[in-house]
N, C-alpha and C positions, 0 to 999 in steps of 0.2 A: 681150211674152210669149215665153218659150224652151218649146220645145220638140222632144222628141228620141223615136224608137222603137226599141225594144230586143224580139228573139228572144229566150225566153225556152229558157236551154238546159236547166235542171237536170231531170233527170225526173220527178222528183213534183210539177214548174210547183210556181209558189206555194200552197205550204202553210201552216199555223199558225205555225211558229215565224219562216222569213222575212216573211213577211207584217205579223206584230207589231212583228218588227224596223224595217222599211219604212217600217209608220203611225206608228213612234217616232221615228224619223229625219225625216219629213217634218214630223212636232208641232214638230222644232226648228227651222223655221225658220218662226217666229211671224207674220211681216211679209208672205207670200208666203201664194197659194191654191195647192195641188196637186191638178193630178185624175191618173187613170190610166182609160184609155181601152183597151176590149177592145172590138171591133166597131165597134157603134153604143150600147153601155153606158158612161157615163161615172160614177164614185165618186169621191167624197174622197178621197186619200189616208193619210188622214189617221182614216177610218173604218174600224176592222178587219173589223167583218162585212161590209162593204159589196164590201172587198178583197177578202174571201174568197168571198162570192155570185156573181163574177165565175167563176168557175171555171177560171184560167187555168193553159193543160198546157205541156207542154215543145212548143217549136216554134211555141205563137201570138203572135203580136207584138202589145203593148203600146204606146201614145203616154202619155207622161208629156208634163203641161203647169204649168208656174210661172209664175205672175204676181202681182209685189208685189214689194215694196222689194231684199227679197235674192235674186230670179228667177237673176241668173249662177251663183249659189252652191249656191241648191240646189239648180241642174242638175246643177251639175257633183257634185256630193255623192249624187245620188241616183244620176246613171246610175254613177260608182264603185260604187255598191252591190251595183247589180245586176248587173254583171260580174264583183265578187268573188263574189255569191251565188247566184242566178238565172242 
């Protein structure tokens, strides 16, 4: 299992349109589970309301976790993500 935690800097934290983007990028890598971890709340990645009920702002730190066949890849493709976005 990879995983990596990421400060979320943009100011409006994850909203709609990042968020959609995230759960679409994560849907691609079919062979692997992603969660995303705020506190002691853990979701799919993979589920946009679920992403979204988390309510995460600028400044709370996130644990992204991969496990399955392409776990190196889409660590490495997710936390890109969220450095270009988040």
């Amino acid at each position: 299992m990879k995983q990596f935690t990421y400060e979320i800097q943009d100011p409006l934290g994850i909203h709609a349109r990042p968020a959609g983007m995230f759960a679409k990028l994560a849907k691609s890598f079919a062979d692997s589970t992603i969660t995303l971890t705020k506190n002691d709340q853990t979701v799919k990645a993979t589920q946009l309301m679920k992403l979204m009920s988390l309510a995460v702002k600028q400044g709370d730190v996130i644990t992204i976790g991969v496990e399955g066949g392409d776990e190196a890849g889409a660590a490495d493709a997710l936390e890109k993500f969220l450095k270009e976005n988040l």
